[in-house]
N, C-alpha and C positions, 0 to 999 in steps of 0.2 A: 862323178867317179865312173871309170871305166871295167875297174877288176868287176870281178864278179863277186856277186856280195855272199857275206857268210852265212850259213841256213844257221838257224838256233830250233831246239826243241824244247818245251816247256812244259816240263811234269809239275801239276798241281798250281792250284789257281783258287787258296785261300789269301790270306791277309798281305802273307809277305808275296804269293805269286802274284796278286793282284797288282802288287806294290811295284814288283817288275815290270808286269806286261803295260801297266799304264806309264812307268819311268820310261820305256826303252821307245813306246811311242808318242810322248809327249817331248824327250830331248833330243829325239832320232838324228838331228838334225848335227847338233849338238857332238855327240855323241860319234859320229860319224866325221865330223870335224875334226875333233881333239885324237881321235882314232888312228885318221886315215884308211880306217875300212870300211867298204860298205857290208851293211847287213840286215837280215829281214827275221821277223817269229815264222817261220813255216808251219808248227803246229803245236798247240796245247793238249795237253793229254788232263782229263779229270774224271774224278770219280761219276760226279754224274750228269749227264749233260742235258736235263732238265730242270735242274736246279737253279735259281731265280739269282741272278749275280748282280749285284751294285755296277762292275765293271762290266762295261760293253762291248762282247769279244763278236766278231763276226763268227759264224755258224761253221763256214767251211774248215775255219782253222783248228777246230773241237773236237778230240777225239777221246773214248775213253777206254784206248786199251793205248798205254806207256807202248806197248812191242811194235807199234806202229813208228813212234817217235825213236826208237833206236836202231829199226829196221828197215827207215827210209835211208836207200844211198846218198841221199840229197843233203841231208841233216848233219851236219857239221860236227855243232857242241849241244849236250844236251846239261839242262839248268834242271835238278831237281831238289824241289819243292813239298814233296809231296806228305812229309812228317815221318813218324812211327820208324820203327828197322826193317821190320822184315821184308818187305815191298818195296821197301827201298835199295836194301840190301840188294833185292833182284834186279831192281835195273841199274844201281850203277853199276856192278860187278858186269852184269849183260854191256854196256855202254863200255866200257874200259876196253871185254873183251874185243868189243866191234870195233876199237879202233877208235873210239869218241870220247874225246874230254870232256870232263865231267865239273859243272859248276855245284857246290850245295852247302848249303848251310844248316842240316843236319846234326847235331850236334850230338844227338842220342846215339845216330849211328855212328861216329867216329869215335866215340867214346868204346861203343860196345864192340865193334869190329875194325877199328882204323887198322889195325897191324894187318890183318887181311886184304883190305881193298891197297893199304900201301903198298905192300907188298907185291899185290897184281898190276898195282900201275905202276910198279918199276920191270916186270916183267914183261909186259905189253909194251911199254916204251911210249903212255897213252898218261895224259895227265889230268891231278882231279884237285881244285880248286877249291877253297873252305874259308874265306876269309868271317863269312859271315856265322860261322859255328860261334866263336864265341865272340861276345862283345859288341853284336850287332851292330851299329855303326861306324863302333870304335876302332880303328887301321891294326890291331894288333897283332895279329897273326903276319902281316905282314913286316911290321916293326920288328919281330921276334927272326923271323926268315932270312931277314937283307939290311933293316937300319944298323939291328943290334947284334951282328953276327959275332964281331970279335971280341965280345964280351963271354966269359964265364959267367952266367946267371945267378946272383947270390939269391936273390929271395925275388917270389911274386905273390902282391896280399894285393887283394881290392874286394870291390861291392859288383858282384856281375850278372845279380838279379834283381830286376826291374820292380819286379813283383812284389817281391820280399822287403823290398829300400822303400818301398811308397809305404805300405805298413807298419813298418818300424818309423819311420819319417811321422805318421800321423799320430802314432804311439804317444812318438817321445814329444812332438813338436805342439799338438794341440790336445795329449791325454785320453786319445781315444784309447778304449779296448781292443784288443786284437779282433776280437770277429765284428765290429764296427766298422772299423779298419779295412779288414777283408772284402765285407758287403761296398762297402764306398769304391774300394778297386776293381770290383767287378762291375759295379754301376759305371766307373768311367773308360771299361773297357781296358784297365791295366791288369786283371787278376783272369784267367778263364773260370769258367761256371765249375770245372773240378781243378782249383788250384794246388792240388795235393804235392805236384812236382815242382813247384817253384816254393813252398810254404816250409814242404821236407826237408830242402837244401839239394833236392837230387841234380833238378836243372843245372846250381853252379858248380854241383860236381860233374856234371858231365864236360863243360866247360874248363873245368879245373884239369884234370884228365889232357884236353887237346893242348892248354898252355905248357903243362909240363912236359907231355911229351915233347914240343918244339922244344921246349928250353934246356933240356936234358938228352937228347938224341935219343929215346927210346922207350918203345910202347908200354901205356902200366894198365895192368888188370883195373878195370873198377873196384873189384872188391879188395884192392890197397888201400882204396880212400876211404877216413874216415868221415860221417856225418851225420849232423845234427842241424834240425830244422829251427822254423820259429815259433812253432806254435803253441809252445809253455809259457813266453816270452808274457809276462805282467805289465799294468801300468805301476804298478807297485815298484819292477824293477829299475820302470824308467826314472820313477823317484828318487830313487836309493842312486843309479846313475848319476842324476843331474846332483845331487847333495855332494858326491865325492868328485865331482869333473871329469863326469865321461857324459859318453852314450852309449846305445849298442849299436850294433850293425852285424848283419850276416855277412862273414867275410869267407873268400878261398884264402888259405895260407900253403903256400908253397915254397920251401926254406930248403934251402943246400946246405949239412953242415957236413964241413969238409974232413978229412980222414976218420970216418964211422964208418964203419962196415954198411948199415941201413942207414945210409947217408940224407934221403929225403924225407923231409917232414912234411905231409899231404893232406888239408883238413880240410872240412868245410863245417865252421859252427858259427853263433851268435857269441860277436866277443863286444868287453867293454872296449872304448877307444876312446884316448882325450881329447875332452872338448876343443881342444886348440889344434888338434890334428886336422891336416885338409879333408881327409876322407870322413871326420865329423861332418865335416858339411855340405857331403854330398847328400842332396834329397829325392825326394820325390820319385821318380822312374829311373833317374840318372845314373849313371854304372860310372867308374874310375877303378882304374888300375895302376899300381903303382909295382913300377917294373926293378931292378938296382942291380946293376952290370960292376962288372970290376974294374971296368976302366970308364965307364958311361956317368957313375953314382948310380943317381936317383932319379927314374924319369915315370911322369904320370900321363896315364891318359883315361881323354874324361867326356863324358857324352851320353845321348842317349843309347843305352843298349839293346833296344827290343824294339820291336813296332812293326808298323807296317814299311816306313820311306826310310827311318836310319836305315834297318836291314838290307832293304832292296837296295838301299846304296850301296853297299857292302858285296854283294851279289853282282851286282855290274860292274864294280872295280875288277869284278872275277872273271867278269864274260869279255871286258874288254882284254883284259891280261892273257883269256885264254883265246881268242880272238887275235891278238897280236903274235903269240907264242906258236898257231896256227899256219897263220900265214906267212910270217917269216921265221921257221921253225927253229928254235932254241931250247933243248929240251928239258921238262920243266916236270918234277913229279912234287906233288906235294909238301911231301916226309920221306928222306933217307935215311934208316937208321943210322949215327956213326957213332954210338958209343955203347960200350958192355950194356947188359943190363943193369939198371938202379933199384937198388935194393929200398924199399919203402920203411920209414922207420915206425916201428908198432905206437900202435898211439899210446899206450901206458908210458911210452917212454920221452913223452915229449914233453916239453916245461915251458910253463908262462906262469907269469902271479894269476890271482882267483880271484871272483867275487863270488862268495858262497853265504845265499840267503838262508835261513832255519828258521821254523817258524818254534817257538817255545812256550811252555807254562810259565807265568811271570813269578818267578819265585826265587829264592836267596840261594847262589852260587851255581847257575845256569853256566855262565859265561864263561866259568874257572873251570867248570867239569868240558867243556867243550873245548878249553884251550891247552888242560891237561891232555886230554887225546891227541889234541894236531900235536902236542911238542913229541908225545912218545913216536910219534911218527917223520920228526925231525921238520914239522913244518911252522913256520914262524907265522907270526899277525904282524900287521904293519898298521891298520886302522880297524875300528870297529862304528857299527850305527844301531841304531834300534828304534822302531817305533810301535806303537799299541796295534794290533792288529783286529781281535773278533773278540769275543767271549761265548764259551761254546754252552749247549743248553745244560752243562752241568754245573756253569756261571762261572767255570775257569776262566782268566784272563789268559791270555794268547797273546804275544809279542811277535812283530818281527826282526829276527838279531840277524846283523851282517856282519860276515867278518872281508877285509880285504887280506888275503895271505900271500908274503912271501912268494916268487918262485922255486916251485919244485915239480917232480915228475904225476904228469895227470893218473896214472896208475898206483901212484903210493898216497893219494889223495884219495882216490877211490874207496881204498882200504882203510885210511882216517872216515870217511863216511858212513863204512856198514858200520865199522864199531860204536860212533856216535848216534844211528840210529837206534841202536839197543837202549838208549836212555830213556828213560819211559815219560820225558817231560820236554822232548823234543818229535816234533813229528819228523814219519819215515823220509817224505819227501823233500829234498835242500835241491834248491835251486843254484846251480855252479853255472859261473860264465867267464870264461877266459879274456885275459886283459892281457891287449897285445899292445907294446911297448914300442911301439914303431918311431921311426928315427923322426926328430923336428923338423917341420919346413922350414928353412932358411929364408 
């Protein structure tokens, strides 16, 4: 090749930077083939450049001030890498303003600021790249952009944390405890040492957040989403699951309903899902999304979502596109808003059937005083289970009662709860988990 090749700068040289800078020079070749561009790393910016690294970066290439990597003229497109928001914030916002497109897979920062940096990269005229924010391996972001454009997005549900699906997976599949669970995914390098953000559900809301924005033409505040993590989640519940034909799974729920004022329904919690459903059998690190267009149906996408090589894959579908988009210029921004704002629907107002576990005194008309309450609250039973649970050191027996309930609104449900905790032979704490009803695979 004769052009001149394209300079790359590369902020941050953890798991997934490593994952690039060893991708782009093991398929250089490759890559440059399928391209038709040539190009080179000109320089890596890291935190600290004494630090002992698995990957073998030549010395000259190392720098640890990012302002290098955005301030050399030479430097094309900058790929960052580097985690966290506000540092990050800094340099792509700096990179946008210079005139350099921007690769990142960022997810926290597009969550917390996308409306900001989209905004300046439509004002700069300077493009910034994201395939890998959510779904790490997974094409989605770009499926949402170009496959699935002439669709009105009715609903997007799947599993888009790695973390959280390997735990629940070990839960339900071989009976571990959740912090068994935990220790084993951090032993295999699926969980980090403070998994707080992927255990919470914040991870897949941050995620949750970049999908709707695409799907909906317009930026939503984090603090629309609701969420709830996994880490109340029992093997007790996966019992009570497997007996009624479910499981769980920590899901994003993303739902359009059409003529509502608060037309979108935005969650992220642990719901039941029937065993027969596909996303039942998604395990282990594996992420699926299942997408449902108005003219599309139902379309799924399934893969690993996290790591070190799906990601980096994802990242270089970026660098190449931005790379292409560079030198034969088509201008290309992220996110353009093109719709009103979307009004987010409060979660009290949202509706699915229940599984709501109680633990109770075993004693004559338990079940009647608790069904008397849901009905004054207009909410129906569909099935019920029960099994012996503890006897406490007063030598009361202790049950545990499940009821599966009708759909109704998670806010009027609520209010069935405090009342029922006032019964002095039911404990304060019930376990609710929403059971989502998703359409058969054919």
């Amino acid at each position: 090749m004769t052009e001149k090749p394209i300079q790359l700068g590369l902020a941050g040289l953890g798991t997934v930077g490593s994952g690039v800078y060893e991708t782009l020079c093991r398929n250089h070749s490759l890559l440059e083939a399928r391209s038709k561009i040539p190009f080179r790393i000109k320089r890596i910016a890291v935190r600290n450049l004494n630090k002992h690294r698995e990957t073998a970066v030549p010395e000259e290439l190392l720098t640890d001030d990012w302002h290098e990597l955005v301030g050399d003229p030479e430097i094309d497109i900058i790929i960052e890498l580097i985690g966290g928001t506000r540092q990050a914030y800094d340099l792509v916002t700096t990179a946008l303003r210079a005139g350099k497109p921007v690769v990142t897979g960022n997810k926290a920062l597009l969550a917390e600021y996308g409306a900001e940096i989209f905004k300046l990269s439509a004002e700069m005229g300077t493009p910034i790249y994201f395939e890998a924010s959510a779904g790490g391996g997974i094409p989605i972001i770009q499926s949402l952009q170009n496959s699935l454009i002439c669709n009105h997005i009715n609903s997007i549900v799947g599993i888009i944390n790695g973390t959280s699906n390997y735990i629940l997976s070990a839960m339900g599949e071989h009976g571990a405890d959740y912090e068994d669970a935990l220790v084993q995914a951090q032993k295999l390098g699926f969980a980090e040492e403070d998994p707080s953000l992927d255990v919470n559900g914040w991870d897949a809301a941050h995620k949750a957040l970049i999908l709707a924005t695409l799907a909906y033409g317009t930026t939503i505040s984090p603090d629309k989403i609701y969420v709830s993590g996994i880490e109340n989640i029992t093997s007790r519940d996966f019992e009570f699951a497997k007996k009624l034909g479910y499981t769980i799974k920590l899901l994003v729920v993303i739902r359009y309903h059409e003529n509502q004022e608060d037309a979108l329904e935005l969650r992220v919690q642990p719901c039941f899902v029937h065993d027969w459903h596909i996303l039942a059998s998604v395990n282990g690190v594996f992420n699926a999304i299942s997408v449902n267009g108005d003219i599309v149906g139902e379309t799924l996408f399934y893969g690993r979502g996290a790591g070190k090589n799906p990601t980096a894959s994802a990242v270089i579908s970026d660098v190449i596109t931005a790379m292409r988009e560079s030198r034969y210029p088509e201008f290309h921004t992220g996110f353009t808003p093109y719709a009103k704002s979307c009004g987010v629907m409060h979660i009290n107002d949202t509706t699915t059937p229940y599984y709501v576990r109680f633990q109770v005194a075993d004693q004559p008309g338990v079940i009647a005083e608790i069904a008397r309450i849901l009905a004054t609250f207009g909410i129906g039973i569909s099935a019920t289970s029960s099994a012996p649970s503890h006897i406490d050191e007063d030598g009361v027996a202790w049950n545990d009662l499940v009821f599966i309930l009708h759909t109704c609104p998670w806010g009027q449900l609520q209010m069935a709860l405090e009342e029922i905790a006032q019964i002095s032979f039911v404990a304060p704490e019930a376990r609710v988990l929403r059971i989502e009803h998703l359409l058969p695979q054919s």
